[in-house]
C-alpha positions in Angstrom: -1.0 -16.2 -10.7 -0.4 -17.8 -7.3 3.2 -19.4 -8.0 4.1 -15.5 -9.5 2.9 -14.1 -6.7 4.5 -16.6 -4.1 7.8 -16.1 -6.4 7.7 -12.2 -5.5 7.3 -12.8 -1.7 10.7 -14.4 -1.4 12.5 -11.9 -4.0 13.5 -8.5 -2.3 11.9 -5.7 -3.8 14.6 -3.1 -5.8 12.3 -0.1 -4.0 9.9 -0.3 -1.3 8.1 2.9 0.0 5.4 3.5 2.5 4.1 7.1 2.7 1.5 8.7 4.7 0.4 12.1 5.2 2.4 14.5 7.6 0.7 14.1 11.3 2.0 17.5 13.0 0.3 16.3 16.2 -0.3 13.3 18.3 -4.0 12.5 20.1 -2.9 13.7 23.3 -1.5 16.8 22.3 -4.7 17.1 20.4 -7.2 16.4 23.7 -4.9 18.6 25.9 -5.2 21.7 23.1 -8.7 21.0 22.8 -9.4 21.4 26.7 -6.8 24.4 26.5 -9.6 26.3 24.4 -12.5 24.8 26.1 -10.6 26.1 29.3 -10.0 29.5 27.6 -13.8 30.1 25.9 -16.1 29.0 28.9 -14.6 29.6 32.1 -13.5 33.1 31.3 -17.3 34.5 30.4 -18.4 33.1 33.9 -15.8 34.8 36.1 -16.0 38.4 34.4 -19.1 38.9 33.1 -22.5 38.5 34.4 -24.3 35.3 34.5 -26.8 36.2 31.4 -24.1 37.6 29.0 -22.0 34.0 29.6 -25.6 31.6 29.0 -25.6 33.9 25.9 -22.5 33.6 24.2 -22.3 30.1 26.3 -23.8 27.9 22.7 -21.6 30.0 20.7 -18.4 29.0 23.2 -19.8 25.3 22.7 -20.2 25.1 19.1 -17.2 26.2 18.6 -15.2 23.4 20.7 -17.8 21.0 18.5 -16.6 22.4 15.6 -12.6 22.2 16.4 -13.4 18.1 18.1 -15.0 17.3 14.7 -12.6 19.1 12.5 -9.5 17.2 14.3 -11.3 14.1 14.5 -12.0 14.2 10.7 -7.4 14.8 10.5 -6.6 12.3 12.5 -8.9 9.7 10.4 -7.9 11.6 6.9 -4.0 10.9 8.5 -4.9 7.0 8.6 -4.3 6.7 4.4 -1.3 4.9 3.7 0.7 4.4 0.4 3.2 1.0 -0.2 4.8 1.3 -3.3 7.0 -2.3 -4.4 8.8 -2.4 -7.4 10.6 -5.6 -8.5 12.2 -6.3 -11.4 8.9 -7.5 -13.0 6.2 -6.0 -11.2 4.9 -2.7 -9.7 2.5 -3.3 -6.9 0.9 0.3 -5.4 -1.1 -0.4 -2.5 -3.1 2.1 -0.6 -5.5 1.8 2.4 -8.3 4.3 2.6 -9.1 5.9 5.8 -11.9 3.7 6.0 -9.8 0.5 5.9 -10.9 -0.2 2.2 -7.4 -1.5 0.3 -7.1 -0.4 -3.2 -4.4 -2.4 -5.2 -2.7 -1.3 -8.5 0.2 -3.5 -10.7 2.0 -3.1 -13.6 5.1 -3.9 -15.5 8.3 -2.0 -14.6 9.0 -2.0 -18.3 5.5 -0.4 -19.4 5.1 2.3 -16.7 5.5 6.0 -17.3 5.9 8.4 -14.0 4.3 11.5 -14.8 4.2 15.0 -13.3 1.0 17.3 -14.0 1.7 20.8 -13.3 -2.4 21.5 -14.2 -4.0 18.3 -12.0 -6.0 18.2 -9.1 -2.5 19.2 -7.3 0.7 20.9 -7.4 2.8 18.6 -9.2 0.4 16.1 -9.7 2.1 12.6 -9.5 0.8 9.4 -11.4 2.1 5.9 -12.3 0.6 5.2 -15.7 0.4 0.8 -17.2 -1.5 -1.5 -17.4 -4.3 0.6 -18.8 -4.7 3.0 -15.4 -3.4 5.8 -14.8 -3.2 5.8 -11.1 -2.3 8.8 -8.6 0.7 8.5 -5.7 1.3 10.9 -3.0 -1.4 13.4 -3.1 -0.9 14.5 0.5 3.0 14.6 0.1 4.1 18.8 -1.1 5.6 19.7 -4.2 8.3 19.2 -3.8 8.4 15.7 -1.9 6.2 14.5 -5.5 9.4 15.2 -7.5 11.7 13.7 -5.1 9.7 10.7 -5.4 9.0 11.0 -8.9 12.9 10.9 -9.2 13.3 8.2 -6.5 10.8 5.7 -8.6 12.4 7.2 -12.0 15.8 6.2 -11.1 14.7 2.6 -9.9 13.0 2.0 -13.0 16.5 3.2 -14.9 18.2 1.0 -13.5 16.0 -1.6 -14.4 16.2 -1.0 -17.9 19.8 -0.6 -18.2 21.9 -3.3 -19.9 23.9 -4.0 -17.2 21.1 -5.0 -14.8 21.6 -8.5 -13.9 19.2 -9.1 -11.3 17.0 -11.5 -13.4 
């Protein structure tokens, strides 16, 4: 098992894909929205309004800049999943790194492994790689439409390595 793997580290891969989930903000832009509202619900009730009408809507004004911190907070760790996808002409490797830093690996056999498409999964266009006795899922964060794309991608890698004319071995 060592030697194969060792042998795959020096050959190049025929496809190799990272994907992560779409980050439509940075951490900065993040913090300086963030004091934006806090800005925009607090100071506000103090300047126009009288002192006991802003203490009461004052833990209303807080929860809700609680609420939007912990609801980015909880994207920007969600954001930390990553997807490596290898395929070489004997071996798929899917690797993906949880959120919480937990790595879960998946191999198969180019030769044995179906790419499917489930229009009723969890899902739009619910992608899985399916060998070695898993069925495992890729790309659950990508749309649609980038599912096909990469089910087309890995589809057309995995042609070529089936056709008679590949002579990579």
């Amino acid at each position: 098992m060592d030697l194969e793997v060792e042998k795959l580290n020096r050959e190049e891969p025929l496809l190799s894909l990272t994907i992560w989930p779409h980050r439509s903000c940075d951490r900065k832009t993040f913090i300086l929205i963030l004091f934006i509202i806090s800005f925009i619900l607090i100071i506000p009730s103090f300047l126009f309004l009288s002192l006991s009408f802003a203490i009461s809507i004052l833990p209303f004004s807080l929860l809700s800049i609680f609420l939007f911190f912990f609801v980015g907070n909880k994207n920007f760790n969600d954001a930390l999943l990553i997807e490596k996808l290898k395929i070489y002409p004997k071996k798929i490797i899917l690797e993906r790194k949880e959120p919480n830093n937990e790595i879960k690996k998946w191999h198969s056999n180019p030769y044995w492994t179906k790419v499917n498409i489930y229009n009723n999964g969890p899902v739009e266009s619910y992608l899985t790689l399916k060998g070695n006795g898993k069925e495992v899922e890729l790309g659950s964060f990508l749309t649609p439409e980038e599912r096909i794309n990469l089910k087309k991608i890995i589809d057309d890698t995995l042609f070529k390595l089936s056709s008679s004319n590949f002579s990579r071995y």
